[in-house]
C-alpha positions as CSV (number, residue, x, y, z in Angstrom):
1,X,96.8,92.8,73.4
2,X,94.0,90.7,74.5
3,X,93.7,89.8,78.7
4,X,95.1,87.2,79.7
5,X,93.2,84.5,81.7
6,X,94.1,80.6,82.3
7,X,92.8,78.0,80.3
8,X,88.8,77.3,81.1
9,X,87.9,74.0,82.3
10,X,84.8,72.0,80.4
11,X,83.1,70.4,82.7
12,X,81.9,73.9,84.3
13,X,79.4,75.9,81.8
14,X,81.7,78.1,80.2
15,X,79.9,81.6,81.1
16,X,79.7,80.5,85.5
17,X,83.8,79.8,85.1
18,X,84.1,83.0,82.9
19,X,82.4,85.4,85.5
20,X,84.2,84.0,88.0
21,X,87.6,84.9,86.5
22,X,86.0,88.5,86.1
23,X,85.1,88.4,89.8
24,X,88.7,87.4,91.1
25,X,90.1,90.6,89.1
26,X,87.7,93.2,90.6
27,X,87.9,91.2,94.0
28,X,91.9,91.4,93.8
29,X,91.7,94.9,92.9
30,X,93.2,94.0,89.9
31,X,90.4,96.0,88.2
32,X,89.5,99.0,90.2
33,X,85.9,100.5,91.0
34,X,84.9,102.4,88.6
35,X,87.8,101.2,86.0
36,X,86.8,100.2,82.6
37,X,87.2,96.6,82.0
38,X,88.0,95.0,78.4
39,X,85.4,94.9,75.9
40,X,84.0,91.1,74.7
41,X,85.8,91.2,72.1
42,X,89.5,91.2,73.7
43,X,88.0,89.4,76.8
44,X,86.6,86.4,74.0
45,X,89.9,86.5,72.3
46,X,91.7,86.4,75.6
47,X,89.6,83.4,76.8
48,X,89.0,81.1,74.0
49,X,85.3,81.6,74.3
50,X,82.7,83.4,72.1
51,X,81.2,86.8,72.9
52,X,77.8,85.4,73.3
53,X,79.3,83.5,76.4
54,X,81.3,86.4,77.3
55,X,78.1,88.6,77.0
56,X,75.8,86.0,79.3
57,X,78.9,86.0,81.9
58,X,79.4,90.1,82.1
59,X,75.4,90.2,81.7
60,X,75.6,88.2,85.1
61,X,78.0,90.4,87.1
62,X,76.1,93.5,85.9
63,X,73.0,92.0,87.7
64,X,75.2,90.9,90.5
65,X,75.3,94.5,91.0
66,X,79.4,94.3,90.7
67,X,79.7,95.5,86.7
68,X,77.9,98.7,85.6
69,X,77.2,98.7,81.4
70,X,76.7,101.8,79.9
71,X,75.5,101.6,76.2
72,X,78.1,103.2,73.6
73,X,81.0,103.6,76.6
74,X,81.9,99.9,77.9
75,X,81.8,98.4,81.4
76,X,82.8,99.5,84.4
77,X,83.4,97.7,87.6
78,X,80.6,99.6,89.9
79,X,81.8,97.4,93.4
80,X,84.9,95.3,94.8
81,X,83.2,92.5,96.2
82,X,79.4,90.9,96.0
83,X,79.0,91.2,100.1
84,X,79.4,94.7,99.2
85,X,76.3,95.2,97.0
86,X,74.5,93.3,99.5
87,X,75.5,95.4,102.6
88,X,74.8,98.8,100.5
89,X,71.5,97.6,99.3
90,X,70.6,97.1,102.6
91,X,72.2,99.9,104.4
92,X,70.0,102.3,101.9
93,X,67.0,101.1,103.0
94,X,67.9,101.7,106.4
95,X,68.2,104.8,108.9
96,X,71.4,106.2,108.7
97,X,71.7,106.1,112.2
98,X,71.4,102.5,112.4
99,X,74.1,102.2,109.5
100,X,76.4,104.4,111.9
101,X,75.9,102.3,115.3
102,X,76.5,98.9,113.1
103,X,79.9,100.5,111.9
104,X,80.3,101.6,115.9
105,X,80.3,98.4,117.0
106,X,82.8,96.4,114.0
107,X,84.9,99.4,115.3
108,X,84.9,99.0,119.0
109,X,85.8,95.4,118.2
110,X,88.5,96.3,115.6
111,X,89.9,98.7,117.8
112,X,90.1,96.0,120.7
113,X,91.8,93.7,118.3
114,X,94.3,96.4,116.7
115,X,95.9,96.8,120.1
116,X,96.0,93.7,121.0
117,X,98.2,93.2,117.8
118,X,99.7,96.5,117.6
119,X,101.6,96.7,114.8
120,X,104.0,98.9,113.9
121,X,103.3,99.3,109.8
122,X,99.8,100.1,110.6
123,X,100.3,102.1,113.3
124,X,102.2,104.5,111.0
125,X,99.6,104.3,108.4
126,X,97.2,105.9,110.3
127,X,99.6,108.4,112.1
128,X,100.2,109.3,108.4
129,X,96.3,109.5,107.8
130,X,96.0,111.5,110.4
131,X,99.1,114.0,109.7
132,X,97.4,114.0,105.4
133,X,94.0,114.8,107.0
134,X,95.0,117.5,109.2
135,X,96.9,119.3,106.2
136,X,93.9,119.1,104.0
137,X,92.2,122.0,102.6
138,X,88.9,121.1,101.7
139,X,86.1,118.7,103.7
140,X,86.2,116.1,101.0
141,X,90.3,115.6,101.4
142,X,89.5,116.1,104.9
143,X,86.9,113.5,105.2
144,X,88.8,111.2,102.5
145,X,91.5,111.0,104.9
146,X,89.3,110.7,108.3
147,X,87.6,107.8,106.2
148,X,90.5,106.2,105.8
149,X,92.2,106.1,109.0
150,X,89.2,104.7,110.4
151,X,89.1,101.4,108.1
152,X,92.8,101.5,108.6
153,X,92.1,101.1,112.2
154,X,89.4,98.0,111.8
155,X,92.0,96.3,109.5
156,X,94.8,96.7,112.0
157,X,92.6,94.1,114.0
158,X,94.2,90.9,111.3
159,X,90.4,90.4,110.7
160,X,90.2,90.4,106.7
161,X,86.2,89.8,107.2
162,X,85.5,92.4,109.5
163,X,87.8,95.1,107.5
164,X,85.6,94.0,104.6
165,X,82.2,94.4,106.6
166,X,83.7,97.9,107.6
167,X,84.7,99.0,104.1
168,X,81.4,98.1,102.3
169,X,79.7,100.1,105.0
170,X,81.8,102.9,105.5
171,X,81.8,103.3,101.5
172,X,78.7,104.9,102.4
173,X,79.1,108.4,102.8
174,X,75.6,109.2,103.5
175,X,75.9,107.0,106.7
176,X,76.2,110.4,109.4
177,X,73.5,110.6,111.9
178,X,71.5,114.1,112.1
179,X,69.1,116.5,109.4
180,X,70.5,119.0,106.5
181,X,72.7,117.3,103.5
182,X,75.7,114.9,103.8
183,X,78.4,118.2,103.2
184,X,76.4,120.2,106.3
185,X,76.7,116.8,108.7
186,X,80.5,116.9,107.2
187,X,81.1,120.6,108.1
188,X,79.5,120.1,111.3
189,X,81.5,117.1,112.6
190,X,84.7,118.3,111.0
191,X,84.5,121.6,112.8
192,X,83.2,120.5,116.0
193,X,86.5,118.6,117.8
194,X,86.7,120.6,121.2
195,X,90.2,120.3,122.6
196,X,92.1,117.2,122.0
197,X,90.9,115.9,118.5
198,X,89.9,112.5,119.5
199,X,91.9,110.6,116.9
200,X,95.1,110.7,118.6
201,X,93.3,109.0,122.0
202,X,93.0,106.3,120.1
203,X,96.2,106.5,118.6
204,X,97.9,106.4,121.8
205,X,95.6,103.5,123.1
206,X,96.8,101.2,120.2
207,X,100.4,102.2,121.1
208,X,100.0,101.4,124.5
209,X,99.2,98.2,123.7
210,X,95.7,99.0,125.8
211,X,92.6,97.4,124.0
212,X,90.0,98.4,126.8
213,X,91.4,101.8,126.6
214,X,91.4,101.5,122.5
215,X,87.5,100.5,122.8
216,X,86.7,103.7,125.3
217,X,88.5,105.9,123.2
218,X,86.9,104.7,119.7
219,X,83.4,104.8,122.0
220,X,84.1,108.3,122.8
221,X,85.2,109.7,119.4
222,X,82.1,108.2,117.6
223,X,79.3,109.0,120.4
224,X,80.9,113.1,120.0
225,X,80.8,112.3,116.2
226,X,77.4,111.5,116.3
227,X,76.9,114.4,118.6
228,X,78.0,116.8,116.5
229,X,76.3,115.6,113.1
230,X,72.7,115.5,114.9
231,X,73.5,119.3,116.1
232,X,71.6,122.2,114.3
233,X,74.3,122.7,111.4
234,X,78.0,123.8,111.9
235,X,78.7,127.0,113.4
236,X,80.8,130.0,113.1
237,X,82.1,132.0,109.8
238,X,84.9,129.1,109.5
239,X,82.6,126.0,110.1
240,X,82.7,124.5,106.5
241,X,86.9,124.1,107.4
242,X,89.0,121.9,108.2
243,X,92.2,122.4,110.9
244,X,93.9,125.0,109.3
245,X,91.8,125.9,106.1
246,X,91.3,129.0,103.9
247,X,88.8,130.8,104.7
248,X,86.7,132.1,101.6
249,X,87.3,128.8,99.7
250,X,83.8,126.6,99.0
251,X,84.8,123.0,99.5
252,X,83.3,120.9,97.2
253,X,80.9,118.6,98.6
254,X,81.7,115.1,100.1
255,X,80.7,112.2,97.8
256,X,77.6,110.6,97.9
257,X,77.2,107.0,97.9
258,X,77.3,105.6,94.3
259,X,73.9,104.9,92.4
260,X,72.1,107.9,94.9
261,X,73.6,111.4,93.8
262,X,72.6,114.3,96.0
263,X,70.8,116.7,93.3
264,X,72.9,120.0,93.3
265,X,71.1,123.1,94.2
266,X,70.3,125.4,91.4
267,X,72.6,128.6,90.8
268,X,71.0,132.2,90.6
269,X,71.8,132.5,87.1
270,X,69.7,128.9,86.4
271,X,67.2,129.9,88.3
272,X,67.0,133.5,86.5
273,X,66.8,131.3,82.8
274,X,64.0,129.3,84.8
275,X,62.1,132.5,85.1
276,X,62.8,134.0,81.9
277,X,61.1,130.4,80.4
């Protein structure tokens, strides 16, 4: 069945009003990030327009930086929004320590904001984070979560903007402070909380109704997150786990941010068929 769209208007060149109806599905989350979209010929059918036109509007998003086409597979949407794109572009060519005091400070602000609002839905959301994170047995579901309550807590603020500057940066996962790969900055800030995890300061801040006390809390939980990613590597036999994790499991690593994979090191055995070569 061919997507549906509303009828196109003539006065606007076909292709501009054609990429914009793409752009309110992957903006809407109608199409997800990294979902397959339809192919030109059901999208043409669908709109009443050719698949040259179709082409020239996709051919647009894909240079927008928002559609990714793969030859022989389709398209795929490859980012939610174009302020997105922009904000990665930029945050790559910057120090990742820079990236992390930016999303420091839309943080501060949103916690400031969430308490002042304190609601009770959102609240729960990120207790609920928090409680998913905490049973988690590998750093990626660990960090997933920890992610996650985190924009949760810059969206509690009623700010749709600022969540949306928070999201496109936190999206990437590279953005810890410190040396080694992005899984060793994981394992050391995800087995470093001494005491009191942090998290739940804040927690009880925005429940308080306190936003000072929400700002100090947020200030303290990054600044000992930052700590513990510049340290020299996680430490003891148990580091690479979270709260409660098996020991003798290997984690798989966190996800790097899209377009820049972390190469994976080389196994004994390929580095055996290396030498035999």
């Amino acid at each position: 069945m061919p997507a549906e769209f509303p009828p196109v208007e003539r006065r606007i060149p076909l292709a501009l009003q054609i990429s914009d109806r793409i752009r309110d599905r992957i903006e809407s989350g109608e199409w997800a990030l990294g979902q397959r979209i339809p192919g030109e010929h059901e999208l043409a059918e669908g709109l009443g327009a050719s698949r040259n036109t179709v082409r020239e509007a996709i051919r647009s998003l894909v240079h927008a930086g928002l559609l990714d086409a793969r030859p022989g597979d389709g398209t795929y949407v490859s980012a939610g929004t174009e302020l997105e794109v922009a904000l990665q572009r930029r945050a790559d060519r910057e120090d990742a320590t820079d990236v992390f005091e930016v999303r420091e400070a839309l943080e501060r602000f949103g916690a400031r904001r969430a308490a002042e609002r304190r609601d009770p839905e959102q609240l729960e959301r990120m207790r609920q984070l928090l409680a998913e994170r905490n049973r988690s047995a590998t750093v990626h579901e660990y960090t997933s979560h920890d992610l996650a309550f985190h924009l949760e807590l810059v969206r509690a603020s009623g700010n749709r903007l600022l969540g949306d500057l928070y999201r496109d940066l936190h999206r990437n996962s590279t953005a810890l402070p410190g040396s080694g790969t992005a899984e060793e900055r994981h394992r050391a800030l995800l087995a470093g909380w001494a005491g009191e995890d942090p998290h739940e300061e804040v927690l009880r801040a925005l429940d308080a109704g306190d936003p000072v006390a929400a700002e100090n809390a947020v200030t303290r939980l990054i600044t000992q997150a930052s700590q513990l990613c510049s340290a020299e590597g996680p430490k003891g036999p148990h580091s690479g786990l979270p709260p409660g994790g098996t020991p003798g499991i290997d984690p798989p690593t966190a996800e790097p941010a899209r377009g820049h994979p972390e190469p994976a090191e080389p196994t004994a055995s390929q580095n055996a068929e290396t030498r035999d070569r």
